[in-house]
N, C-alpha and C positions, 0 to 999 in steps of 0.2 A: 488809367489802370496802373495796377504798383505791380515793382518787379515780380511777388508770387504770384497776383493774376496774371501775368503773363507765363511763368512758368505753370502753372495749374491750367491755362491754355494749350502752351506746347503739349506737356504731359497727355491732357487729355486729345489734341491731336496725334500725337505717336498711340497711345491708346486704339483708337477709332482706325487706323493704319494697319495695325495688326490683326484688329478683327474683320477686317475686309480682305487679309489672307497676305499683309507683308511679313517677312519673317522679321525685319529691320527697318527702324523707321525715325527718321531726325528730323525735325523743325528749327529753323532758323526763322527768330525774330529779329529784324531791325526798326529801330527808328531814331530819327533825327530829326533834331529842330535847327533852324539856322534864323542868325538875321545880321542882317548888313542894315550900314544907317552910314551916309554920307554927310560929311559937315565940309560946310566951305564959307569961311571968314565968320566962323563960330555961328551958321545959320543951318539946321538941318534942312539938307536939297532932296535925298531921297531916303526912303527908311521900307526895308524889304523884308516881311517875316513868311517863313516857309517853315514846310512839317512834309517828310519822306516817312513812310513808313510802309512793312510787306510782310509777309511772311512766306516761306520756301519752304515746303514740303520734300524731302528724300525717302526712297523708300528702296529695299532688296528684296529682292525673290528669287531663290535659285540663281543668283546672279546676274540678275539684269535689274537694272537701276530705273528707274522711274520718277519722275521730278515734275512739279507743281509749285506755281507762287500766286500770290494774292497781295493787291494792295485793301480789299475788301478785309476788316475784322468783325463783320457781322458770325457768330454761329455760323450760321445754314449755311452761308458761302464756302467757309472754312471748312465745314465737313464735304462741300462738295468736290473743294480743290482738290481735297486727300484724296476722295473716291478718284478724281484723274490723274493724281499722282501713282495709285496703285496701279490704274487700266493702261497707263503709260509705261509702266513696271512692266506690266503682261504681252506687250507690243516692241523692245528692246532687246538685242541680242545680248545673250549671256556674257559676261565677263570674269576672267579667271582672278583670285583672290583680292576680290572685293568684299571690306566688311566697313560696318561701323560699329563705332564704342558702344557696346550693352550697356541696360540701363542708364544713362545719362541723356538730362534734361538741361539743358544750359538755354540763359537769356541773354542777349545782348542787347543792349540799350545805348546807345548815342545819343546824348541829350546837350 
């Protein structure tokens, strides 16, 4: 996926957040890739590739916070973490001046 599919992801998760009754809603994407490669007396001994990747769901309602993450980027999963991220919202005791940043969609990528 390129950095706008993933913002056009987020978007549409904050999106789907709202319509399910958050007043407020952020996505955090991560991912990383890593790799380690051991050499000893110019012979590669171990060679390790890895790949993190998730996404965090936030959402406000009347003050209480609600929070959902996914290592799953299937769709249907994704829509379902948000529906728990709201119902987690609706089960949270209120907190006093709690917001986040209107309108803004950010991606972060670690690559």
């Amino acid at each position: 996926m390129s950095k706008t599919d993933y913002l056009d992801l987020a978007q549409h998760l904050v999106d789907k957040a709202i319509k399910l009754g958050a007043q407020q809603a952020e996505v955090y994407i991560n991912m990383t890739n890593e790799m380690e490669i051991e050499v000893n007396k110019q012979q590669v001994e171990t060679m390790k590739v890895s790949e993190d990747r998730g996404i965090g769901i936030r959402v406000l309602n009347s003050g209480s916070i609600g929070f959902a993450y996914s290592t799953d980027f299937d769709l249907a999963k994704l829509e379902e973490t948000v529906k728990l991220a709201v119902a987690n919202g609706r089960i949270t005791s209120p907190m006093n001046t709690i917001f986040f940043p209107l309108n803004r969609v950010s991606c972060l990528c670690l690559i």
